[in-house]
PyMOL Python script that loads the backbone (N, CA, C, O; Angstrom):
from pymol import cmd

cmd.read_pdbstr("""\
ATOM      1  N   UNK A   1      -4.953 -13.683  13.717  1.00  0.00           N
ATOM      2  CA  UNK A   1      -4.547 -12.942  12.545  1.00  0.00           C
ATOM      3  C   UNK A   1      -3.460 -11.958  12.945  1.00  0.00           C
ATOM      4  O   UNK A   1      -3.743 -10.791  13.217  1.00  0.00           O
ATOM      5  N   UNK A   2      -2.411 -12.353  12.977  1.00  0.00           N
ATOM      6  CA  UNK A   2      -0.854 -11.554  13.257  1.00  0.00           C
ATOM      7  C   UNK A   2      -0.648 -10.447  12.305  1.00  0.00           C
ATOM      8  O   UNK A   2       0.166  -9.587  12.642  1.00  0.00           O
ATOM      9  N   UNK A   3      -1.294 -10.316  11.090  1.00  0.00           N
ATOM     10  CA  UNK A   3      -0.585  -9.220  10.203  1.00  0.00           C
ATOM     11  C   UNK A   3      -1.810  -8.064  10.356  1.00  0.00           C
ATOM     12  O   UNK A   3      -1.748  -7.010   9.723  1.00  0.00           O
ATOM     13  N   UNK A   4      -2.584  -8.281  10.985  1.00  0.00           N
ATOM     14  CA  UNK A   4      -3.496  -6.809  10.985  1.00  0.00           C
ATOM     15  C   UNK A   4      -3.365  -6.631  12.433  1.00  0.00           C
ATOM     16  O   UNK A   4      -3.573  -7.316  13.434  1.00  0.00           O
ATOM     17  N   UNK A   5      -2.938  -5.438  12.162  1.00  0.00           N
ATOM     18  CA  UNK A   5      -2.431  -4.404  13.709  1.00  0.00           C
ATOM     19  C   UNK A   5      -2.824  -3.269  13.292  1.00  0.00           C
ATOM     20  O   UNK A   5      -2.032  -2.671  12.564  1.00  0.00           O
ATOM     21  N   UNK A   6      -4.122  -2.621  13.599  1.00  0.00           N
ATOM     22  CA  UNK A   6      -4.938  -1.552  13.762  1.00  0.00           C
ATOM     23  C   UNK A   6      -3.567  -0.550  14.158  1.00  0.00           C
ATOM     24  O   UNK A   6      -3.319   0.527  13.615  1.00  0.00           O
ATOM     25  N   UNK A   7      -3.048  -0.968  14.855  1.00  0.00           N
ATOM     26  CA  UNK A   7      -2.346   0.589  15.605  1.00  0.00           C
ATOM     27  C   UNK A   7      -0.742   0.376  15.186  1.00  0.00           C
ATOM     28  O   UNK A   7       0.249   0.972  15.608  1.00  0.00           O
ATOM     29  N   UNK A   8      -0.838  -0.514  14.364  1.00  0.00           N
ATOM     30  CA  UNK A   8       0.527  -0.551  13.764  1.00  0.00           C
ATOM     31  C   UNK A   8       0.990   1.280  12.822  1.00  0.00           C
ATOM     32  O   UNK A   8       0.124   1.980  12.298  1.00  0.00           O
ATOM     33  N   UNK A   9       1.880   1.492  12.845  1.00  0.00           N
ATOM     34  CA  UNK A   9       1.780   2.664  11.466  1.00  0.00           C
ATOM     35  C   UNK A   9       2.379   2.015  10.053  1.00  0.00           C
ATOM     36  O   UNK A   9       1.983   2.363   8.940  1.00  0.00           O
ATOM     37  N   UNK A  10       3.231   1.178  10.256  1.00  0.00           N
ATOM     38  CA  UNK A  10       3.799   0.387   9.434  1.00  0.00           C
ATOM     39  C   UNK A  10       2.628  -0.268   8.352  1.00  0.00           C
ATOM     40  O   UNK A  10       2.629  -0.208   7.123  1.00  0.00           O
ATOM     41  N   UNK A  11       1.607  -0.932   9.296  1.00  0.00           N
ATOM     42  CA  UNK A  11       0.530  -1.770   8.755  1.00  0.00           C
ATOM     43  C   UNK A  11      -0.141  -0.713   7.940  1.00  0.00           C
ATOM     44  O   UNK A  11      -0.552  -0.958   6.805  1.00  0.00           O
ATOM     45  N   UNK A  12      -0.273   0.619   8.579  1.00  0.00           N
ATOM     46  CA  UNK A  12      -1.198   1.368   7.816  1.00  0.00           C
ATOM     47  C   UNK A  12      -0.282   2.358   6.678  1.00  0.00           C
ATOM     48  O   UNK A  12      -0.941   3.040   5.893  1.00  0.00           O
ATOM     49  N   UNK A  13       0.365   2.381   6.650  1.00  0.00           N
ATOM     50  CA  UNK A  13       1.562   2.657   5.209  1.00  0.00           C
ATOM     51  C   UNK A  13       1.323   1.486   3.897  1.00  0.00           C
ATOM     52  O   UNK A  13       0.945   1.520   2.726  1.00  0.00           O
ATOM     53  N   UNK A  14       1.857   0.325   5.015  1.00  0.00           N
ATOM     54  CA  UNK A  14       1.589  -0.859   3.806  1.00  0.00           C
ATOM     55  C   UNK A  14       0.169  -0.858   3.064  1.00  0.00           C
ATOM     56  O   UNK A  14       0.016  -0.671   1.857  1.00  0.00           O
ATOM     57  N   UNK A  15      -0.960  -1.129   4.113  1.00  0.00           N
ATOM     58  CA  UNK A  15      -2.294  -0.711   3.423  1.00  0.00           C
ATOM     59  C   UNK A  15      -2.396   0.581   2.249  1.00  0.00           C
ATOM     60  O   UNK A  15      -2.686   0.490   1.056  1.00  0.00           O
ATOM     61  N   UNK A  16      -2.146   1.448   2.822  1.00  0.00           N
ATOM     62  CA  UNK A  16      -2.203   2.611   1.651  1.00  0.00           C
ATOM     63  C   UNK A  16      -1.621   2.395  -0.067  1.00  0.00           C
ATOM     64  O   UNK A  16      -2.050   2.464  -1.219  1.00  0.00           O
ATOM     65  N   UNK A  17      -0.089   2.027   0.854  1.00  0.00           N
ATOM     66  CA  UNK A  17       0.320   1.837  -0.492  1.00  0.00           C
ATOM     67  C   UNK A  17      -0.228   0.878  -1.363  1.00  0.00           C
ATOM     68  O   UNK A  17      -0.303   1.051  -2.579  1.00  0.00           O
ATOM     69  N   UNK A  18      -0.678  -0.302  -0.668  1.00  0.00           N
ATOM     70  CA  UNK A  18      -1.773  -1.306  -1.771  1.00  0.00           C
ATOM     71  C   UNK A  18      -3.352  -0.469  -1.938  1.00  0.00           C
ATOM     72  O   UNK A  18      -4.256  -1.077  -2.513  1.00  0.00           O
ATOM     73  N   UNK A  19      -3.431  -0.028  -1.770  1.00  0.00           N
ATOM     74  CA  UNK A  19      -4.937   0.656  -2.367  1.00  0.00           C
ATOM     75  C   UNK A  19      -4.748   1.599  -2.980  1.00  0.00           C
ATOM     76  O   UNK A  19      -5.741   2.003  -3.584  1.00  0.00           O
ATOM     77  N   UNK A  20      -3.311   2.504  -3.168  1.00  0.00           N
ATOM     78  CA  UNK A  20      -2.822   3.140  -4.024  1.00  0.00           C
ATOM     79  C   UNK A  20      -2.687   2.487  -5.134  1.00  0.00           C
ATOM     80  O   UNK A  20      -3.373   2.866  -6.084  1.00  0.00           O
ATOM     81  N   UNK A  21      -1.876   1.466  -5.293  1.00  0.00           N
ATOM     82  CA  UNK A  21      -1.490   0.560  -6.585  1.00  0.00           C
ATOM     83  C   UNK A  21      -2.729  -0.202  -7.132  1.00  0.00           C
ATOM     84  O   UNK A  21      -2.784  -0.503  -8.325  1.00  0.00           O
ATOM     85  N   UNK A  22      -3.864  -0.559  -6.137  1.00  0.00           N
ATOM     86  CA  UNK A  22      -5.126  -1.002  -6.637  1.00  0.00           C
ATOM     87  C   UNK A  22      -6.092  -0.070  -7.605  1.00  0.00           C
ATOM     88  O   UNK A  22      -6.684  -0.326  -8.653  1.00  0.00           O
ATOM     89  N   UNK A  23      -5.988   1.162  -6.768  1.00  0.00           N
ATOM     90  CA  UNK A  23      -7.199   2.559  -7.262  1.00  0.00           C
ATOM     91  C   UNK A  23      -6.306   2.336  -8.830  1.00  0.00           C
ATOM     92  O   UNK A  23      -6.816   1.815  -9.822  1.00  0.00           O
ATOM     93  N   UNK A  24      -4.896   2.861  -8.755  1.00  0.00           N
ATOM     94  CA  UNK A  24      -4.265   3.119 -10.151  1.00  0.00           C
ATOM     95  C   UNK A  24      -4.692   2.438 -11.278  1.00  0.00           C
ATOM     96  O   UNK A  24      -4.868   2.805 -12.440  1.00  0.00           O
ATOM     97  N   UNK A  25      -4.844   1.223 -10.632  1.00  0.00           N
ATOM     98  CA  UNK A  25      -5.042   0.037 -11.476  1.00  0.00           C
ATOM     99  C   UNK A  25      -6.384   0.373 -12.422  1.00  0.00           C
ATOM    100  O   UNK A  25      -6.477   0.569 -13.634  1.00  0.00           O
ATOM    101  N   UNK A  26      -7.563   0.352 -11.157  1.00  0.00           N
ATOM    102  CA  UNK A  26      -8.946   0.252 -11.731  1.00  0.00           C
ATOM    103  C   UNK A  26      -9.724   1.626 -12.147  1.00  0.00           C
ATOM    104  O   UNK A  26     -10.770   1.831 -12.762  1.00  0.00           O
ATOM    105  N   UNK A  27      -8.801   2.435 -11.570  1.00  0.00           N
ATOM    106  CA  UNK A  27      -9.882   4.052 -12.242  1.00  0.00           C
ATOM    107  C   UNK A  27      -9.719   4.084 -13.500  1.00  0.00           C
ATOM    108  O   UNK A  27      -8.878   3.309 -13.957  1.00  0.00           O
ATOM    109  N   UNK A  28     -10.190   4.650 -14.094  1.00  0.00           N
ATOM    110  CA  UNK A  28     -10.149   5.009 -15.593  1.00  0.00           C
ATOM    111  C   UNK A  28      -9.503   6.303 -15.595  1.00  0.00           C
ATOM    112  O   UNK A  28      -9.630   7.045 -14.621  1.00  0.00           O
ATOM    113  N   UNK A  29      -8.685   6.704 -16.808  1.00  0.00           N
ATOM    114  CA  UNK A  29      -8.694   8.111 -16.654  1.00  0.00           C
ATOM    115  C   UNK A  29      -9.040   9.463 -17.104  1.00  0.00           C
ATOM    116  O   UNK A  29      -8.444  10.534 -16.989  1.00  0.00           O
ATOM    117  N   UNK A  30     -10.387   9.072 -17.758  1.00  0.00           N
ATOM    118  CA  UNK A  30     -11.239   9.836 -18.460  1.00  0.00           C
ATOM    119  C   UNK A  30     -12.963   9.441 -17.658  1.00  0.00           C
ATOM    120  O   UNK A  30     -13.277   8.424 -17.040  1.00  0.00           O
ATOM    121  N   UNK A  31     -13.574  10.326 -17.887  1.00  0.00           N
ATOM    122  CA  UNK A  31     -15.128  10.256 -17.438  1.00  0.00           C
ATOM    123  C   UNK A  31     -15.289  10.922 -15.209  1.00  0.00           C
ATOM    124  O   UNK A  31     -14.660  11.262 -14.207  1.00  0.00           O
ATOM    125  N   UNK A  32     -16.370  10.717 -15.686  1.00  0.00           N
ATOM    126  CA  UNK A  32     -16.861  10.929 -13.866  1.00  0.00           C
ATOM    127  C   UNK A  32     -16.171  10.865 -12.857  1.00  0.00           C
ATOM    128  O   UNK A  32     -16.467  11.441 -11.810  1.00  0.00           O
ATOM    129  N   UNK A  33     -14.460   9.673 -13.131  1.00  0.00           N
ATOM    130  CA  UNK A  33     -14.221   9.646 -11.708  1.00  0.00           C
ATOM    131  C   UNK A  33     -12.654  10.027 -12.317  1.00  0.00           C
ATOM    132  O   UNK A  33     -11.728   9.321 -11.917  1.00  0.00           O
ATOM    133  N   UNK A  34     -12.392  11.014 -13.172  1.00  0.00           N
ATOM    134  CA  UNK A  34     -11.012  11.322 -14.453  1.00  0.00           C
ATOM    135  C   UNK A  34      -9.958  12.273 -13.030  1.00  0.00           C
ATOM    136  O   UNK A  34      -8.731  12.345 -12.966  1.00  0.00           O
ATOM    137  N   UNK A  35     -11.133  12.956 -11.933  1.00  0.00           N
ATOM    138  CA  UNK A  35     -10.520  13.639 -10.767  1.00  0.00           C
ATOM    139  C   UNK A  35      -9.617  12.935 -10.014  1.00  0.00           C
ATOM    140  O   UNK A  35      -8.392  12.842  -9.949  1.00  0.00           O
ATOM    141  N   UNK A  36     -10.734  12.385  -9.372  1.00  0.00           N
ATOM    142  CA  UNK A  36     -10.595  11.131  -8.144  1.00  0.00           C
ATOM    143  C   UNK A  36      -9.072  10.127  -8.983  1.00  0.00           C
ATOM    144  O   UNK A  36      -8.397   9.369  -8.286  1.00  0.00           O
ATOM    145  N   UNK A  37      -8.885  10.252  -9.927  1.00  0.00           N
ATOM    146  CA  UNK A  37      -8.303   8.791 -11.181  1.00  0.00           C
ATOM    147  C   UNK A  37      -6.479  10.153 -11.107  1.00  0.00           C
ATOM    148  O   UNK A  37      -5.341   9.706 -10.967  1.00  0.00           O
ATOM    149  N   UNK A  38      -6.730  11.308 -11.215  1.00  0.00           N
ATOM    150  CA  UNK A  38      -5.839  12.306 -11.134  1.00  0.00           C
ATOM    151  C   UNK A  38      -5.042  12.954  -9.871  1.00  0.00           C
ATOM    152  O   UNK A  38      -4.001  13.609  -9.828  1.00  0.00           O
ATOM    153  N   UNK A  39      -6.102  12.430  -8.678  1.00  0.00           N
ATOM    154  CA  UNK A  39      -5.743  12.209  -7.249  1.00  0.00           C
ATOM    155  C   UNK A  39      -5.075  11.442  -6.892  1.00  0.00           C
ATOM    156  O   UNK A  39      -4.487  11.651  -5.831  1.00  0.00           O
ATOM    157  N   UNK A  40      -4.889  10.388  -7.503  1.00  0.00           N
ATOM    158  CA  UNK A  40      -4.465   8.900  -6.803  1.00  0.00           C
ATOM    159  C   UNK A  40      -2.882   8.859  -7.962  1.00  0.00           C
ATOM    160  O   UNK A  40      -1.791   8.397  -7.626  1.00  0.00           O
ATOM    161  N   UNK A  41      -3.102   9.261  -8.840  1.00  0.00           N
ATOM    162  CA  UNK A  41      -1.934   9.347  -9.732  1.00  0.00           C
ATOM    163  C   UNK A  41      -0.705  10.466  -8.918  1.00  0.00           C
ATOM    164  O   UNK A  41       0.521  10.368  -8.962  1.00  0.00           O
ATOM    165  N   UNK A  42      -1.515  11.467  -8.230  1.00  0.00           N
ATOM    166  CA  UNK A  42      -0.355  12.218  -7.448  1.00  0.00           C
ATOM    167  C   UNK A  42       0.169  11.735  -6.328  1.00  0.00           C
ATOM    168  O   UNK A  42       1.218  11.971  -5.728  1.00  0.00           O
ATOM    169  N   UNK A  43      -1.251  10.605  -6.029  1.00  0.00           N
ATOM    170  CA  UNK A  43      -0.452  10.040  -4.703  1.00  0.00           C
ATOM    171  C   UNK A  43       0.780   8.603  -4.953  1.00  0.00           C
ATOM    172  O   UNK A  43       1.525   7.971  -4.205  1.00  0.00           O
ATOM    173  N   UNK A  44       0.569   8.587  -5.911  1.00  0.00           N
ATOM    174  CA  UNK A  44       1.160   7.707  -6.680  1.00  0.00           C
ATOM    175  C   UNK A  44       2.816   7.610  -7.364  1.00  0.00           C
ATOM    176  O   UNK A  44       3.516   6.659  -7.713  1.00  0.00           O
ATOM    177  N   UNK A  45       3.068   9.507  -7.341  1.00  0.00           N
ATOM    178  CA  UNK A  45       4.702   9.627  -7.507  1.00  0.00           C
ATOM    179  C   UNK A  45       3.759  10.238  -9.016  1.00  0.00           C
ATOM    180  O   UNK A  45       4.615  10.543  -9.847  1.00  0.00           O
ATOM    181  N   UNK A  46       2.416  10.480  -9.555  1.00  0.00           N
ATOM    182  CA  UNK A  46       2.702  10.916 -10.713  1.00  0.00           C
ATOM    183  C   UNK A  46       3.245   9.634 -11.851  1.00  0.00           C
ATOM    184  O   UNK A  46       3.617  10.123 -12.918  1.00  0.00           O
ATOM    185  N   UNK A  47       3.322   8.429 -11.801  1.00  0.00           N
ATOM    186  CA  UNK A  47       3.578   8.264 -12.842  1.00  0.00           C
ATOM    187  C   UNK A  47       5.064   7.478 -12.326  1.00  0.00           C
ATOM    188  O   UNK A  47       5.251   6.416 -12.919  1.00  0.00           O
ATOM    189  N   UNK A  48       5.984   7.798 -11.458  1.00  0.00           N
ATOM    190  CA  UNK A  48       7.274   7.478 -11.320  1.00  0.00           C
ATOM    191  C   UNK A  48       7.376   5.749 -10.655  1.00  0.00           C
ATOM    192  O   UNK A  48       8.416   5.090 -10.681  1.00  0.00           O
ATOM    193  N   UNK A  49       6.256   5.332 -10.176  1.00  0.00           N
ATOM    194  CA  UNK A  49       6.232   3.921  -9.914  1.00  0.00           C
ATOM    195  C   UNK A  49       4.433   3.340 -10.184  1.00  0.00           C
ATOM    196  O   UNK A  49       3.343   3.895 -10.044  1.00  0.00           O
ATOM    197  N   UNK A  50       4.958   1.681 -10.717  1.00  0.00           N
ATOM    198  CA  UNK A  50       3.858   1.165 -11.464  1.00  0.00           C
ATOM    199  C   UNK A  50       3.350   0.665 -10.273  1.00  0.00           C
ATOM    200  O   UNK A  50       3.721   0.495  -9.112  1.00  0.00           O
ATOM    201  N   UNK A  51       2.311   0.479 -11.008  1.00  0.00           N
ATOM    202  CA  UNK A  51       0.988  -0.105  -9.380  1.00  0.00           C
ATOM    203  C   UNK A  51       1.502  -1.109  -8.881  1.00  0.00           C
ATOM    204  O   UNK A  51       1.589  -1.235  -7.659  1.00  0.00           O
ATOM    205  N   UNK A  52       1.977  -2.097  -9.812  1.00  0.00           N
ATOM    206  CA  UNK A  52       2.423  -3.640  -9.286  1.00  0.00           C
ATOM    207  C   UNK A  52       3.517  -3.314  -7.867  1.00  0.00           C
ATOM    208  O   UNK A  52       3.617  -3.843  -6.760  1.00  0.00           O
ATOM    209  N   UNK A  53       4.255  -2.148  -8.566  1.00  0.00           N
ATOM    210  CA  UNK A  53       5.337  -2.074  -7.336  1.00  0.00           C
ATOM    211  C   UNK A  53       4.728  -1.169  -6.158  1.00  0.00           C
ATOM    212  O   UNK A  53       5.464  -0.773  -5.254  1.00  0.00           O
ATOM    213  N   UNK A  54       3.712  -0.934  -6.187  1.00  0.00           N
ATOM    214  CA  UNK A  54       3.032  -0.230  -5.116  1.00  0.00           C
ATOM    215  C   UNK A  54       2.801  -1.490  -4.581  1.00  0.00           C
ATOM    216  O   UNK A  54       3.415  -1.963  -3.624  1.00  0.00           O
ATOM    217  N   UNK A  55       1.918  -2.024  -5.201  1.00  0.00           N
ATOM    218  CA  UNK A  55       0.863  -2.920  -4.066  1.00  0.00           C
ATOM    219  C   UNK A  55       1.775  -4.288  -3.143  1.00  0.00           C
ATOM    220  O   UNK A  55       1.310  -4.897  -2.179  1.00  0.00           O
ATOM    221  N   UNK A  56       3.638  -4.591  -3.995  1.00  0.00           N
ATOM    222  CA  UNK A  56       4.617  -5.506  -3.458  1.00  0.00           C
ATOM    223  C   UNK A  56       5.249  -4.611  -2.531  1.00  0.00           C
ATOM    224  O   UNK A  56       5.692  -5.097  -1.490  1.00  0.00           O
ATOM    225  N   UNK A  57       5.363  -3.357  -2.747  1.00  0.00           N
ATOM    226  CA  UNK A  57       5.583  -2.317  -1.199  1.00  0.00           C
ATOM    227  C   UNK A  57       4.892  -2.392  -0.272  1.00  0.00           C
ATOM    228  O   UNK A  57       5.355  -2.116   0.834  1.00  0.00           O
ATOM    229  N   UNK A  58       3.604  -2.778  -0.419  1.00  0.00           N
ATOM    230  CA  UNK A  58       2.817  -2.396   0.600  1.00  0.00           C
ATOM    231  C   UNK A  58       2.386  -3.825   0.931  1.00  0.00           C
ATOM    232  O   UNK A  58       2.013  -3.961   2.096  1.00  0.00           O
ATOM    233  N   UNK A  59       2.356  -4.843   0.221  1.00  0.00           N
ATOM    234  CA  UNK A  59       2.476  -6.467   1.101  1.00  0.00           C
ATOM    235  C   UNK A  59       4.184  -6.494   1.772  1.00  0.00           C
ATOM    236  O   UNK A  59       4.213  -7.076   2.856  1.00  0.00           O
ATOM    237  N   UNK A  60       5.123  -6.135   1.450  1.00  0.00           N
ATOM    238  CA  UNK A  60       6.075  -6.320   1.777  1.00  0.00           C
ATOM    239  C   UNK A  60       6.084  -5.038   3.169  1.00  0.00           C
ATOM    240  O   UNK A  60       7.154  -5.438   3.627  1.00  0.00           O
ATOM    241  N   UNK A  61       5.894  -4.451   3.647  1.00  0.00           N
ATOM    242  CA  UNK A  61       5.755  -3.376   5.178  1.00  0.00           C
ATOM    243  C   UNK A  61       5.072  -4.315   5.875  1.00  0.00           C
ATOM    244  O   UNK A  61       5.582  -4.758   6.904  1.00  0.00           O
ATOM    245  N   UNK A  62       4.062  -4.686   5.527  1.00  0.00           N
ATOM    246  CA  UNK A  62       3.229  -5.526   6.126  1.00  0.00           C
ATOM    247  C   UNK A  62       4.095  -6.696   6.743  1.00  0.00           C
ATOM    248  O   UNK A  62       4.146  -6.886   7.958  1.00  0.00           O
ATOM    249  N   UNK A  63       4.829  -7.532   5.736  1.00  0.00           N
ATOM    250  CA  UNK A  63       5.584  -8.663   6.179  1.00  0.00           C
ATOM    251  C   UNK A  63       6.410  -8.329   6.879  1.00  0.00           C
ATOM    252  O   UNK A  63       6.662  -8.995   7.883  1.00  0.00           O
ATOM    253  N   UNK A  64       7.185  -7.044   6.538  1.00  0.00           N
ATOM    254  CA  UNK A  64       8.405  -6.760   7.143  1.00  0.00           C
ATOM    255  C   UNK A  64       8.228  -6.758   9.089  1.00  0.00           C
ATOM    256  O   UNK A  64       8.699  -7.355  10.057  1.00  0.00           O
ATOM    257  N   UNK A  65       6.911  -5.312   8.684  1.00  0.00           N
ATOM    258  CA  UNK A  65       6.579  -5.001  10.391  1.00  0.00           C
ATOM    259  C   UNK A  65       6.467  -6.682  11.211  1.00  0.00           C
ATOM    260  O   UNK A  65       6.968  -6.854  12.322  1.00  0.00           O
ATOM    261  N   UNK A  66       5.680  -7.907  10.391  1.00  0.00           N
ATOM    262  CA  UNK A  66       5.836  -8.911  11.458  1.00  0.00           C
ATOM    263  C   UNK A  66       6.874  -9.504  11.745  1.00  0.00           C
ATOM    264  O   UNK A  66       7.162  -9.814  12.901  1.00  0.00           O
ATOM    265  N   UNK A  67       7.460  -9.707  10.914  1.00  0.00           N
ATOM    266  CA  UNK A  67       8.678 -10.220  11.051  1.00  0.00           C
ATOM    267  C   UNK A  67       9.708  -9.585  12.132  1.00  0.00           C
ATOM    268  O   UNK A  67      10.279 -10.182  13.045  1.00  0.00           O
ATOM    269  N   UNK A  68       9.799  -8.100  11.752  1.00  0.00           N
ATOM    270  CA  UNK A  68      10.643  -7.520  13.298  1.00  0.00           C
ATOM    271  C   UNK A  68      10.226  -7.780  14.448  1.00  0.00           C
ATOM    272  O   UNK A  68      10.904  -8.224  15.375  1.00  0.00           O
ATOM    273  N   UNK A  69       8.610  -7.410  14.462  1.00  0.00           N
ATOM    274  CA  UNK A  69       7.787  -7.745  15.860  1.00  0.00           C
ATOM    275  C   UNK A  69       8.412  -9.092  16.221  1.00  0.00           C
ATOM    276  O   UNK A  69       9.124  -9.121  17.225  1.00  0.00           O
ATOM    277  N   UNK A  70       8.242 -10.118  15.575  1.00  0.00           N
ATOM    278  CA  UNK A  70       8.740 -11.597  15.639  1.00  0.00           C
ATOM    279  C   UNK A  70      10.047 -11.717  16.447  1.00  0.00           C
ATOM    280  O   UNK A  70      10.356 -12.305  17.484  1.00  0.00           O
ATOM    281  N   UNK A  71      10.723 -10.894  15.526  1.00  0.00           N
ATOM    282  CA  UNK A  71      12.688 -11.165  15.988  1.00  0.00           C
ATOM    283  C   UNK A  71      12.678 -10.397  17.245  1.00  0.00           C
ATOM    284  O   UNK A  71      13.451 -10.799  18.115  1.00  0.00           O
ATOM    285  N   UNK A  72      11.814  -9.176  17.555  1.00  0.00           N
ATOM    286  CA  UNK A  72      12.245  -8.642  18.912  1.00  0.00           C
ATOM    287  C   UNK A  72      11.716  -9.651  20.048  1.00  0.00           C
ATOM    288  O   UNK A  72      12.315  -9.626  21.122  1.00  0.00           O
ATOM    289  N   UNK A  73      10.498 -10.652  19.868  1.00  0.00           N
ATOM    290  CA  UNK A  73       9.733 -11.416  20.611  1.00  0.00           C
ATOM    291  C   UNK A  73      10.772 -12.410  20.924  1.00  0.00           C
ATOM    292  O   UNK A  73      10.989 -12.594  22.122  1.00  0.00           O
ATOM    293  N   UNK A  74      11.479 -13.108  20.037  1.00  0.00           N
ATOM    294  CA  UNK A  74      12.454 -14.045  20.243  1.00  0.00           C
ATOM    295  C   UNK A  74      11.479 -15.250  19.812  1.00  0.00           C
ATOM    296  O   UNK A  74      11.710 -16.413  20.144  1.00  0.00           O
ATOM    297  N   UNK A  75      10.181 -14.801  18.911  1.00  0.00           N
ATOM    298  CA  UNK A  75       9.635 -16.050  18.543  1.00  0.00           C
ATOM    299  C   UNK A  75       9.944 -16.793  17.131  1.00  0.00           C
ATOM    300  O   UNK A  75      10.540 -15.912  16.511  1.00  0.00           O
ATOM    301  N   UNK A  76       9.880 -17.738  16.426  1.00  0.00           N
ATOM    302  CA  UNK A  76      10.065 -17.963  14.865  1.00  0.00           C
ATOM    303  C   UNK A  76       9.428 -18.213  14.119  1.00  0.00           C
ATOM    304  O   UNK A  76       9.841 -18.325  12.965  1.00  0.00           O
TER     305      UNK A  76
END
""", "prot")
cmd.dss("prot")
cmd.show_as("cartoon", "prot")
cmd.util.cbc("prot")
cmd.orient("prot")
């Protein structure tokens, strides 16, 4: 499994940003979790980018980081 690198920082940016664009998705933003749902919206830009483009940011770091790893390896 080439795309999970624990000690990548890249990997763990990309992750975030997809569980950012996921949480956005599924919190509600009223009731019990209206905080937690108001947290993730700040981590989020507030409003300035939609989840979809979170979670293609954050598969796309992911691809990106292997792909360089790749080209510096000299593998294809």
């Amino acid at each position: 499994m080439r795309y999970i690198r624990l000690t990548s920082l890249t990997w763990w940016a990309g992750c975030f940003a997809m569980l950012t664009g996921i949480a956005s998705l599924a919190l509600p933003a009223t009731g019990p979790l209206g905080e937690l749902s108001r947290f993730v919206a700040l981590l989020a830009g507030s409003g300035d980018t939609s989840p979809a483009g979170l979670m293609f940011l954050g598969l796309g770091l992911i691809g990106l980081r292997d792909r360089i790893e790749r080209g510096f390896r000299g593998n294809k």
